[in-house]
Structures are given as structure tokens and as C-alpha cells.
LUMTIVEX-421880 format. One record per residue (C-alpha): residue number from 1; residue in three letters; x, y, z. Coordinates in pm, 1 decimal. Layout:
<mimis>
+-----+-----+----------+----------+----------+
:   k :   r :     east :    north :       up :
+-----+-----+----------+----------+----------+
: NUM : ALA :        X :        Y :        Z :
...
+-----+-----+----------+----------+----------+
</mimis>
This chain:
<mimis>
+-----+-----+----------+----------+----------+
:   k :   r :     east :    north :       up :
+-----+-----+----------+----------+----------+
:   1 : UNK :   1663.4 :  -1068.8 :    430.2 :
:   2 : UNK :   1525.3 :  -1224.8 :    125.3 :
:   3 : UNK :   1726.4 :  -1570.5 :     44.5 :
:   4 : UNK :   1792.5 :  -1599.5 :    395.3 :
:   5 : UNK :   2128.0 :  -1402.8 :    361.2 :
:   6 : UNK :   2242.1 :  -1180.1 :    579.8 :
:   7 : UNK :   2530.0 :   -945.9 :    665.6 :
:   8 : UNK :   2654.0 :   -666.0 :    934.8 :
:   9 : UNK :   2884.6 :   -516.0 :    959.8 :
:  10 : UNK :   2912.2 :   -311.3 :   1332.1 :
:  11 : UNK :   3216.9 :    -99.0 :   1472.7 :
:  12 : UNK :   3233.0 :   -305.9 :   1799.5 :
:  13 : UNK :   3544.6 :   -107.5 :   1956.8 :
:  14 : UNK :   3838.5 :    107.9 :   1901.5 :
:  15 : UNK :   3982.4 :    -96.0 :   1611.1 :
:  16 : UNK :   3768.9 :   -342.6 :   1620.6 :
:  17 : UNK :   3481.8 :   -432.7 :   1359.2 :
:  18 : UNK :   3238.5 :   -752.5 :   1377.4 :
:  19 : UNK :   3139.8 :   -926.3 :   1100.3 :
:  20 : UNK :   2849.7 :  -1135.9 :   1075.7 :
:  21 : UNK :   2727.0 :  -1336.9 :    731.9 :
:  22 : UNK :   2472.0 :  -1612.3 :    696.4 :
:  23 : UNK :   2236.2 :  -1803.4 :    462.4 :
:  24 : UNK :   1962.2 :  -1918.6 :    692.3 :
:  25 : UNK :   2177.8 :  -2224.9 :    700.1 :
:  26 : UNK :   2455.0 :  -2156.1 :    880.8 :
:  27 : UNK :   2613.7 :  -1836.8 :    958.8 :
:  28 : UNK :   2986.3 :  -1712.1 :   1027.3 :
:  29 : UNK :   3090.1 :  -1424.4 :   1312.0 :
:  30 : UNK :   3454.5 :  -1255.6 :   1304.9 :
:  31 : UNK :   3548.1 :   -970.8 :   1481.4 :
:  32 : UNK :   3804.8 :   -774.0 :   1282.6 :
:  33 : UNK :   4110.9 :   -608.4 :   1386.7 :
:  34 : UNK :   4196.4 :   -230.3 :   1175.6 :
:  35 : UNK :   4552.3 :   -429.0 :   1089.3 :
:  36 : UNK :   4351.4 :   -361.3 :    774.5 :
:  37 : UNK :   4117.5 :   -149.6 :    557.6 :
:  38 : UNK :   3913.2 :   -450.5 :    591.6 :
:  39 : UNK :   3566.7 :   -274.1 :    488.2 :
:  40 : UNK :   3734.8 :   -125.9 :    188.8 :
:  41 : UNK :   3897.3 :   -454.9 :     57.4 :
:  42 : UNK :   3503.2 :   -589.3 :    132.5 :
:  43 : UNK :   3389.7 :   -328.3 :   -132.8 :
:  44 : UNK :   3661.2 :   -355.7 :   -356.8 :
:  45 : UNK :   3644.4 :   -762.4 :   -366.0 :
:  46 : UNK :   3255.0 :   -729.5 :   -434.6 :
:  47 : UNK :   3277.9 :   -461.4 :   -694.5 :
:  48 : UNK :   3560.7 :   -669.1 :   -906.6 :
:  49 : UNK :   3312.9 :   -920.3 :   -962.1 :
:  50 : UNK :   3150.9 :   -659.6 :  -1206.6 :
:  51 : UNK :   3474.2 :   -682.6 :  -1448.1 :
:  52 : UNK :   3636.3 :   -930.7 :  -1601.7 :
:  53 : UNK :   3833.8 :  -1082.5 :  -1323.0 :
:  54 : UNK :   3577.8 :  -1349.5 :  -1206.0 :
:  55 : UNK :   3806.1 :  -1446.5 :   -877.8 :
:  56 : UNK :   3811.5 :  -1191.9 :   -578.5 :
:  57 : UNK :   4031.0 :  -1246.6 :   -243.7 :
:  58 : UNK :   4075.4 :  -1049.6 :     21.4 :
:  59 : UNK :   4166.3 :  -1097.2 :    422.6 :
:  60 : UNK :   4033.7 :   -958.3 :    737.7 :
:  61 : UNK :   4299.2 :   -992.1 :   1026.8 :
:  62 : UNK :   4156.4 :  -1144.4 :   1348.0 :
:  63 : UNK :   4514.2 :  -1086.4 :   1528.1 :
:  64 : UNK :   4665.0 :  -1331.0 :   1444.6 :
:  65 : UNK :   4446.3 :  -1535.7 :   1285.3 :
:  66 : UNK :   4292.0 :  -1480.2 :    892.9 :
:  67 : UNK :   4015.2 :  -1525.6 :    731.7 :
:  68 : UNK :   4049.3 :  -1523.6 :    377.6 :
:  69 : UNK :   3735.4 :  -1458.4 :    159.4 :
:  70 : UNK :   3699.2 :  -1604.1 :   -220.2 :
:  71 : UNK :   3432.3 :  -1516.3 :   -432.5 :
:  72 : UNK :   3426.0 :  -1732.7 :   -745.6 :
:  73 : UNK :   3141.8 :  -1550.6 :   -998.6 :
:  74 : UNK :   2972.5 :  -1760.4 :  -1164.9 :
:  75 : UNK :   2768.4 :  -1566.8 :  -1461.8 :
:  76 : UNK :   2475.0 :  -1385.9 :  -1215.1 :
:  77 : UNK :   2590.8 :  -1600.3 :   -894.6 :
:  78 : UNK :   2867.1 :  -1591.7 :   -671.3 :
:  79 : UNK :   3016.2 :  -1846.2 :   -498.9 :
:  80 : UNK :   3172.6 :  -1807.6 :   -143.2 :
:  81 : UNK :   3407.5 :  -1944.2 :     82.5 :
:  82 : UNK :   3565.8 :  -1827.1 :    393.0 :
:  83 : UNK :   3910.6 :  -1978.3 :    461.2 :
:  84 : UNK :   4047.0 :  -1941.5 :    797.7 :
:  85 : UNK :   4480.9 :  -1929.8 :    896.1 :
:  86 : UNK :   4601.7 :  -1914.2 :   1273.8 :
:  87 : UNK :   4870.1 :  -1676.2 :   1162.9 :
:  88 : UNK :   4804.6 :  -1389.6 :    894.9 :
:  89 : UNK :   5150.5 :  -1286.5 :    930.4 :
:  90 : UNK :   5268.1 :  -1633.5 :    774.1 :
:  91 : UNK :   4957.3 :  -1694.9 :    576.8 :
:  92 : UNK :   5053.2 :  -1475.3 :    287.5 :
:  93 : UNK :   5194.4 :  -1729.0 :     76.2 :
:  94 : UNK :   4951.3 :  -2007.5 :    182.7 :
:  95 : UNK :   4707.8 :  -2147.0 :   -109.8 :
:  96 : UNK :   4317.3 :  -2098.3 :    -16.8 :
:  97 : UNK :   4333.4 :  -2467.2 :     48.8 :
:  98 : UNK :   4609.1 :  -2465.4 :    340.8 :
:  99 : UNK :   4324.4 :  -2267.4 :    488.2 :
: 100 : UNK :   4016.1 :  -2478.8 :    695.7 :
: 101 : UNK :   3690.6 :  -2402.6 :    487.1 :
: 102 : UNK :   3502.1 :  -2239.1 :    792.3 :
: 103 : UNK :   3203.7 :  -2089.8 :    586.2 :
: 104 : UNK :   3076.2 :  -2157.4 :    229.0 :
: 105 : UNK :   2746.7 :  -2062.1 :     48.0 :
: 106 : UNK :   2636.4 :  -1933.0 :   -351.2 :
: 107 : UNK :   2406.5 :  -1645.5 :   -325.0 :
: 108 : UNK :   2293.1 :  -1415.3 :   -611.3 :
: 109 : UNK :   2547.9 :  -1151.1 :   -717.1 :
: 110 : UNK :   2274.8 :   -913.3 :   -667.1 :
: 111 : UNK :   2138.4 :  -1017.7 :   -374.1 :
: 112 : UNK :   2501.7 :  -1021.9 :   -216.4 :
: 113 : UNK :   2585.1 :   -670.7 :   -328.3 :
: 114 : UNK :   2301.6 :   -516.7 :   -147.9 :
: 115 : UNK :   2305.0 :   -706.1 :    144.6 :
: 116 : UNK :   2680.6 :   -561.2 :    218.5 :
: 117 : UNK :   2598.6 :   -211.1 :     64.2 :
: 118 : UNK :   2314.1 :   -173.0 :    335.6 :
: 119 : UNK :   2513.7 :   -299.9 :    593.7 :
: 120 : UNK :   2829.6 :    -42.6 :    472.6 :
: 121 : UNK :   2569.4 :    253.4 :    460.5 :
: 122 : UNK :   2453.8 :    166.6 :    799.2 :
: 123 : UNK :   2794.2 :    212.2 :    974.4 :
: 124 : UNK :   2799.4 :    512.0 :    769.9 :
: 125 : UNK :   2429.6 :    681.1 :    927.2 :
: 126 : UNK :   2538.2 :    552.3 :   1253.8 :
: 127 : UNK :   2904.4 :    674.1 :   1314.1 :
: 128 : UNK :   2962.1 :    949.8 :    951.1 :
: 129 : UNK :   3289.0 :    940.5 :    824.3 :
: 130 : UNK :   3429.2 :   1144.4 :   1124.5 :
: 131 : UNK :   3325.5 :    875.5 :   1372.0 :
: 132 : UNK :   3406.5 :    598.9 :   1145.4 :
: 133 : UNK :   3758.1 :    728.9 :   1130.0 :
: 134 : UNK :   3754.9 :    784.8 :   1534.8 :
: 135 : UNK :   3690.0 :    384.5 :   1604.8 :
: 136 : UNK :   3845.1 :    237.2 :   1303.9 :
: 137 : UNK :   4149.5 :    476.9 :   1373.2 :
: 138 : UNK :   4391.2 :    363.2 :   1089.3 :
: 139 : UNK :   4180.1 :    412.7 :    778.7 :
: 140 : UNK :   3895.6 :    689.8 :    659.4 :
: 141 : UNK :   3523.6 :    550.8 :    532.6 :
: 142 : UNK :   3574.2 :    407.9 :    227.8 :
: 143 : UNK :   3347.1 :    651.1 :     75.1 :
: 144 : UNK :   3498.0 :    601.6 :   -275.4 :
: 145 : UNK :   3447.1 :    199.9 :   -237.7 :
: 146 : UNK :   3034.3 :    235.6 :   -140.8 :
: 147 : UNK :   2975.3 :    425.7 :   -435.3 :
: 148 : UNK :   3146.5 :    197.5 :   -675.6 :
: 149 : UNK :   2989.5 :    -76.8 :   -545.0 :
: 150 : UNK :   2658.6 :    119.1 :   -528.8 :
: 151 : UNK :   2682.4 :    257.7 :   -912.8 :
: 152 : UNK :   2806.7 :   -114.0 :  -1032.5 :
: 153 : UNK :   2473.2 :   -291.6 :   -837.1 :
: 154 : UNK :   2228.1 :    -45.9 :   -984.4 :
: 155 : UNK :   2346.0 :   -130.3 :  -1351.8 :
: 156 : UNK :   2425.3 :   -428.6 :  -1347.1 :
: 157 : UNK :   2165.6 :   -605.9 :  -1100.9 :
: 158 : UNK :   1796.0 :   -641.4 :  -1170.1 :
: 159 : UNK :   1771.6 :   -565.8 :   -791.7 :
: 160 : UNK :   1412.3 :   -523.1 :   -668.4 :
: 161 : UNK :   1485.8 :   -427.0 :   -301.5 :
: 162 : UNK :   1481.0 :   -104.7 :   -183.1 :
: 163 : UNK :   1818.7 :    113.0 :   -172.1 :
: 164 : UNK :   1915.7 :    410.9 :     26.2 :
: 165 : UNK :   1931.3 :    700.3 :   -215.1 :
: 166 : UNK :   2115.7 :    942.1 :    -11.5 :
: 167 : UNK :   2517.5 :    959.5 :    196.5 :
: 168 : UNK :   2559.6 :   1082.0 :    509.5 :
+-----+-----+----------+----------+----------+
</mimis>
């Protein structure tokens, strides 16, 4: 990818989800439990960073662990850290900074949005929303999240990079 970011997203089990980001410097692997809607809260987080909150957090559970994403935008860049928890069931109250800093980089918001849209749409051509639902078990495709977060990209990014122009 362009920047040297990267991200997948691949159903890897019943349940279970692995998630893979990098910045041709270093790059960060979780696999994901369904404890949450953990794709959907990855749309969601990157389409608030269209509005006027500039701070988005959300969690993937790794049973038991969490990892605990910030994205601070910064005008047309994001910046973003991965906190990890041993115990997401005690975490809750814990500040980003009880956390261990397992990941960082600042990408374009741009360049960020469509690296995790094409990665979203891909899980979508490869299982449709009937499969998705059949591995991920506890929560639909968030259908309703990809096309925020595709709508917001297109009008807000000057993004040169080819985008999918169709849904499964």
C-alpha cells in the first residue's frame, strides 16, 4: 500500500477475526474474539474523525486481554496508538496510559480510511453478509458502518486510489 500502511482484516474462525496493521516500520497482529462488534466499532471510530469529536476509542477483546485503539486527528492526519490490558473485563475504567503502548504510528486520515474500507469490503466479497454473520455469530455486517465511512472518505478525502464502487 502506498505510505507503507497496511491493514486486514480476515474472519480466521468461528468468532474469531485477525487483525493485522502496519507502517512499513513495524506492524501489530491481534486476533479478535466476537465478545464484540469489533469491525463495527472499527468503522464507527474511523468515521467520528469526520465530526467534531477529534478523539476516537474503541476495544477489540482478545479474551481476556484488550487492545484499546486511540485515534487523535490532527487537522488531515491521524495519530494512532494501540494500548494493550491483560484483562478487558477490569480494563474499563483504566486510563489509555495504564495500558502498555504496543503499536503507534500517524498516517494520513485519508490514506487510513481506505486502507480499512478495502480491507472491510473484502470480508464482505469473500464471506456476504450471510457468511459474515455465520463466523462472526454474535453480530450482522456492519453494512450501515462501511457506507458511512465510505460516503465520509469520498467527501472529505482528496483520495487518489482506486475504490470499489459496488456491495456485495
Amino acid at each position: 500500500m502506498a505510505n507503507g500502511l497496511k491493514f486486514s482484516w480476515e474472519l480466521s474462525g468461528s468468532g474469531w477475526a485477525t487483525c493485522l496493521i502496519g507502517d512499513g516500520f513495524s506492524e501489530r497482529k491481534d486476533i479478535v474474539s466476537y465478545c464484540t462488534d469489533a469491525l463495527a466499532d472499527l468503522l464507527h471510530g474511523l468515521a467520528g474523525l469526520y465530526g467534531l469529536a477529534p478523539v476516537q476509542r474503541f476495544s477489540f477483546d482478545l479474551e481476556p486481554a484488550e487492545v484499546r485503539w486511540v485515534l487523535r486527528s490532527r487537522g488531515s492526519e491521524v495519530d494512532l496508538a494501540i494500548y494493550r490490558f491483560p484483562d478487558m473485563s477490569v480494563s474499563f475504567d483504566a486510563l489509555d496510559q495504564d495500558g502498555t503502548l504496543v503499536w503507534g504510528s500517524t498516517q494520513p486520515r485519508g490514506l487510513l480510511g481506505h486502507v480499512v474500507l478495502e480491507a472491510a469490503q473484502s470480508v464482505l466479497e469473500v464471506h456476504g453478509e450471510d457468511g459474515y454473520l455465520a463466523k462472526w455469530v454474535q453480530h450482522s455486517f456492519p453494512m450501515g458502518a462501511l457506507q458511512d465511512l465510505r460516503r465520509l472518505h469520498l467527501q472529505h478525502d482528496r483520495c487518489e486510489l482506486q475504490h470499489a464502487v459496488t456491495i456485495a
